[in-house]
C-alpha positions, 0 to 999 in steps of 0.5 A: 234447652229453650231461651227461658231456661237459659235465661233463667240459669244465666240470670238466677243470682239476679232473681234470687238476690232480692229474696235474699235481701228481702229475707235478710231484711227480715231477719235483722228486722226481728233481730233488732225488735226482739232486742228491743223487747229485752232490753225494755223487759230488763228496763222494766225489771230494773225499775221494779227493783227500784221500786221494791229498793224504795219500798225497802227503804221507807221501812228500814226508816219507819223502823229507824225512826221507832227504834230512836222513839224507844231509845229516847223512851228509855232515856226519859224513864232513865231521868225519871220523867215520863211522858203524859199519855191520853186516849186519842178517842177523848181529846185532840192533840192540842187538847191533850195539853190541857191538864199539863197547862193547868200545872205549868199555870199553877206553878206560875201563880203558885210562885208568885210569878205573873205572866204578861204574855203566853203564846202556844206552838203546837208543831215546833218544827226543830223538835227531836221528838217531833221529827222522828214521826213516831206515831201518837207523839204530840209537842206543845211549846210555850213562850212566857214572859213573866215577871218576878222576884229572883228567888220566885223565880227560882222557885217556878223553875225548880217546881218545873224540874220536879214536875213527874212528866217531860218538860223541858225549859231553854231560852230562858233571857232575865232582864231587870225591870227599868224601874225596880231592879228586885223585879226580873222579867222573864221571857222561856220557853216551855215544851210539854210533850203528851202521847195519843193512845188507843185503847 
């Protein structure tokens, strides 16, 4: 046997070795990237499900959100008040108002009430009906202050009770006036609701 071939045998583990490692390297190398891309893929997966659950989310609202606007429907057909409905190609939101502030005028004047101030609100923000987003739905609120007899007064508020279509009247504040106490000055707020549809 020639001193090349002994030198290999005696030196085989030393020449191999650093394949080995090499090779082993390689392997925990692949190992860790296909790791890497399964865990990404599962990241991947796992933000789509997010996504999706959002999606799901956003509907399961909308239709909570219709569902309460139906359930509110049915309470104002059940108190006999409906909602005065427009076609959405003939007026705006702000000029779908404008048949029911020519009753709530009537009223006034009718009753003997004279109005000092009015101030319109077209997107009172704490509205219920206003914050369900249904679709169509339109709010307008009016501050007044009126001045009036008692029993004029009473007569505008009843008039506004009787009125076929929803309105509603709250922070109504009376107060004498200074210098005759048979005349009241009065400050509400009226809401006038109407819905947009197509047809």
């Amino acid at each position: 046997m020639d001193k090349k071939n002994t030198f290999v045998q005696d030196n085989i583990i030393f020449l191999v070795l650093p394949f080995l490692i090499i090779a082993a390297g390689l392997y925990f190398s692949y190992a860790k990237t296909m790791l890497l891309i399964e865990n990404t893929d599962k990241v991947t997966n796992e933000q789509q499900k997010i996504e999706a659950n959002k999606t799901k989310l956003k509907k399961l609202q909308a239709a909570k959100a219709a569902q309460e606007n139906k359930e509110e429907a049915v309470k104002t057909s059940k108190s006999g008040k409906i909602i005065y409905e427009v076609l959405g190609q003939q007026f705006s939101a702000e000029a779908s108002f404008g048949i029911m502030f020519e009753n709530i005028l009537a009223n006034i004047t009718n009753n003997g009430v004279r109005i000092r101030s009015i101030d319109y609100n077209y997107s009172p923000r704490e509205d219920k009906v206003l914050q369900t987003n249904a679709p169509g739905y339109n709010a307008c609120e009016l501050s007044f202050t009126t001045v009036g007899s008692y029993s004029q007064l009473q007569n505008f508020f009843k008039s506004i009770a009787k009125e076929n279509y929803l309105t509603n009247i709250f922070e109504v504040y009376i107060e004498p006036y200074d210098k005759d106490k048979n005349i009241l000055i009065a400050k509400f707020k009226v809401r006038l609701y109407t819905k947009t549809v197509h047809g």
